[in-house]
C-alpha positions as CSV (number, residue, x, y, z in Angstrom):
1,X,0.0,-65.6,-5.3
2,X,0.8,-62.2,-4.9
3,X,-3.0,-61.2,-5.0
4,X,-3.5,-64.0,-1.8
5,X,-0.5,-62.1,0.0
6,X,-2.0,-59.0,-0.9
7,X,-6.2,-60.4,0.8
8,X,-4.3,-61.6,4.0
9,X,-1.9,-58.5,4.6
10,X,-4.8,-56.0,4.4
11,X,-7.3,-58.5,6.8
12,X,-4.4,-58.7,9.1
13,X,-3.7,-54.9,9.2
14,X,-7.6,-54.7,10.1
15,X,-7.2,-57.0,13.1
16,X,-3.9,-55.2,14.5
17,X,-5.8,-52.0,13.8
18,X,-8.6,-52.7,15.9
19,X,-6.5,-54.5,18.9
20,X,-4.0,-51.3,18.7
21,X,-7.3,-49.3,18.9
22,X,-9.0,-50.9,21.9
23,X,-5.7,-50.8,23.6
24,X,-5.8,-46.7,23.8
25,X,-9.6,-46.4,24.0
26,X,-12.4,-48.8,24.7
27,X,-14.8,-47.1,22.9
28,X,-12.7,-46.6,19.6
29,X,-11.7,-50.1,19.5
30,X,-15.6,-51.0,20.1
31,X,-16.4,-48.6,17.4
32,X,-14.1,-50.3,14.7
33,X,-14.5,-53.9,15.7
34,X,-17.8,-53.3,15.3
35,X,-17.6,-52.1,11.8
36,X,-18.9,-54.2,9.5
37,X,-14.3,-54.4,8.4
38,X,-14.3,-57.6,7.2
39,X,-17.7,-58.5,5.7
40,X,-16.9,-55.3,3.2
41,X,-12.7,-56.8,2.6
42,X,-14.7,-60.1,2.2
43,X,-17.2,-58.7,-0.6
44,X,-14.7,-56.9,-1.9
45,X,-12.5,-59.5,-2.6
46,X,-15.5,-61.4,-4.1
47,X,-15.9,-58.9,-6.2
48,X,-12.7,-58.1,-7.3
49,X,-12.4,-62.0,-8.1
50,X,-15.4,-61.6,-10.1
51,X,-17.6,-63.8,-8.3
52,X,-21.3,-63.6,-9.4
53,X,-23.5,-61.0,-7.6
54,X,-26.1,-63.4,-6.6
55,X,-22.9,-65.4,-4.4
56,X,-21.8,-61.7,-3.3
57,X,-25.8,-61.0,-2.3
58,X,-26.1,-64.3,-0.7
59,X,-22.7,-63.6,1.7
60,X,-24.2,-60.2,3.2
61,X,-27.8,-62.1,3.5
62,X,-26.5,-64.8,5.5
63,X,-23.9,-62.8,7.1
64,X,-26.9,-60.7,8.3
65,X,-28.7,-63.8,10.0
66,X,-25.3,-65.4,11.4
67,X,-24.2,-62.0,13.4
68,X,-27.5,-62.0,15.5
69,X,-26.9,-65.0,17.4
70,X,-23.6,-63.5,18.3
71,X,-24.8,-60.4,19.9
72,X,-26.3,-61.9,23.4
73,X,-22.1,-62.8,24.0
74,X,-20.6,-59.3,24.2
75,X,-23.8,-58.5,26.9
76,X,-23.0,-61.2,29.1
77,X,-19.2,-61.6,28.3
78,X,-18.5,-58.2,30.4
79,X,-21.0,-59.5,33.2
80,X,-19.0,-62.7,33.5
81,X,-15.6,-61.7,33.1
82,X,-15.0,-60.2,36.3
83,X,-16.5,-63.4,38.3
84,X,-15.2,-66.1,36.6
85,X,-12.2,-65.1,34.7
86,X,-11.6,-64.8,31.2
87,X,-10.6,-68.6,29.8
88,X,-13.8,-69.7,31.4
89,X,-15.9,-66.1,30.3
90,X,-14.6,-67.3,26.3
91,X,-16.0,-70.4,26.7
92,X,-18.8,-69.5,28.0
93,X,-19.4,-67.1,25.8
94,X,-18.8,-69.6,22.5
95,X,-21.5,-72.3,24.4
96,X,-23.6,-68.9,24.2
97,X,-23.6,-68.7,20.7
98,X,-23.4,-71.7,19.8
99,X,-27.2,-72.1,22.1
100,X,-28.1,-69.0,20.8
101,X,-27.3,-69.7,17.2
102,X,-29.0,-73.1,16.9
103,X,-32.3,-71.7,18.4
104,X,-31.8,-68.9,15.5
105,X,-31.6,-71.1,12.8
106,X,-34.8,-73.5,14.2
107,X,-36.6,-70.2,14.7
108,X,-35.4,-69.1,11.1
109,X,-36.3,-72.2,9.1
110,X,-40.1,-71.2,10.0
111,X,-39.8,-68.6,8.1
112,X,-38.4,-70.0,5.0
113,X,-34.6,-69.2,5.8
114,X,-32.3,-72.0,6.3
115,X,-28.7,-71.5,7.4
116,X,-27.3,-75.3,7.6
């Protein structure tokens, strides 16, 4: 238990880290958020937990193909925030990557890698 206490105190120093950070300097809180921080806790912890390499490979494969569908959000998410507000920018931006994720994984699966 203490070990699980331990995994979600450090992840949620990470994320209080990086919202303290982008509150002082847009560019330092763009720097860290955009560091890889919890896809290394994550393989980490697998590690630590002694999970098999080949589940530990597999999570920075896939990890890999799941954070490109992502990236067309923060270009329009700045475009729309100032014309329609930010509830309707976040939802607009998830309907973004959900769009842009599917078409990944249909384009994907031609090449032999499947993510559902």
């Amino acid at each position: 238990m203490t070990w699980l206490i331990t995994k979600y105190a450090i992840t949620a120093f990470m994320v209080v880290l990086i919202s303290e950070a982008a509150k002082r300097s847009d560019k330092l809180g763009g720097l860290i958020a955009a560091l890889p921080l919890v896809t290394v806790l994550t393989l980490i912890w697998l590690y630590v937990e002694q999970q098999p390499s080949e589940k530990i490979a597999n999570h920075a494969w896939y990890t890999f193909w799941y954070v490109l569908p992502t990236l067309p959000m923060f270009l329009v998410f700045p475009f729309l925030l100032p014309r329609i507000g930010f509830w309707w920018t976040m939802a607009a931006s998830v309907v973004i990557t959900l769009v842009c994720f599917v078409a990944a994984a249909l384009v994907l699966k031609r090449f032999g890698i499947v993510l559902w």
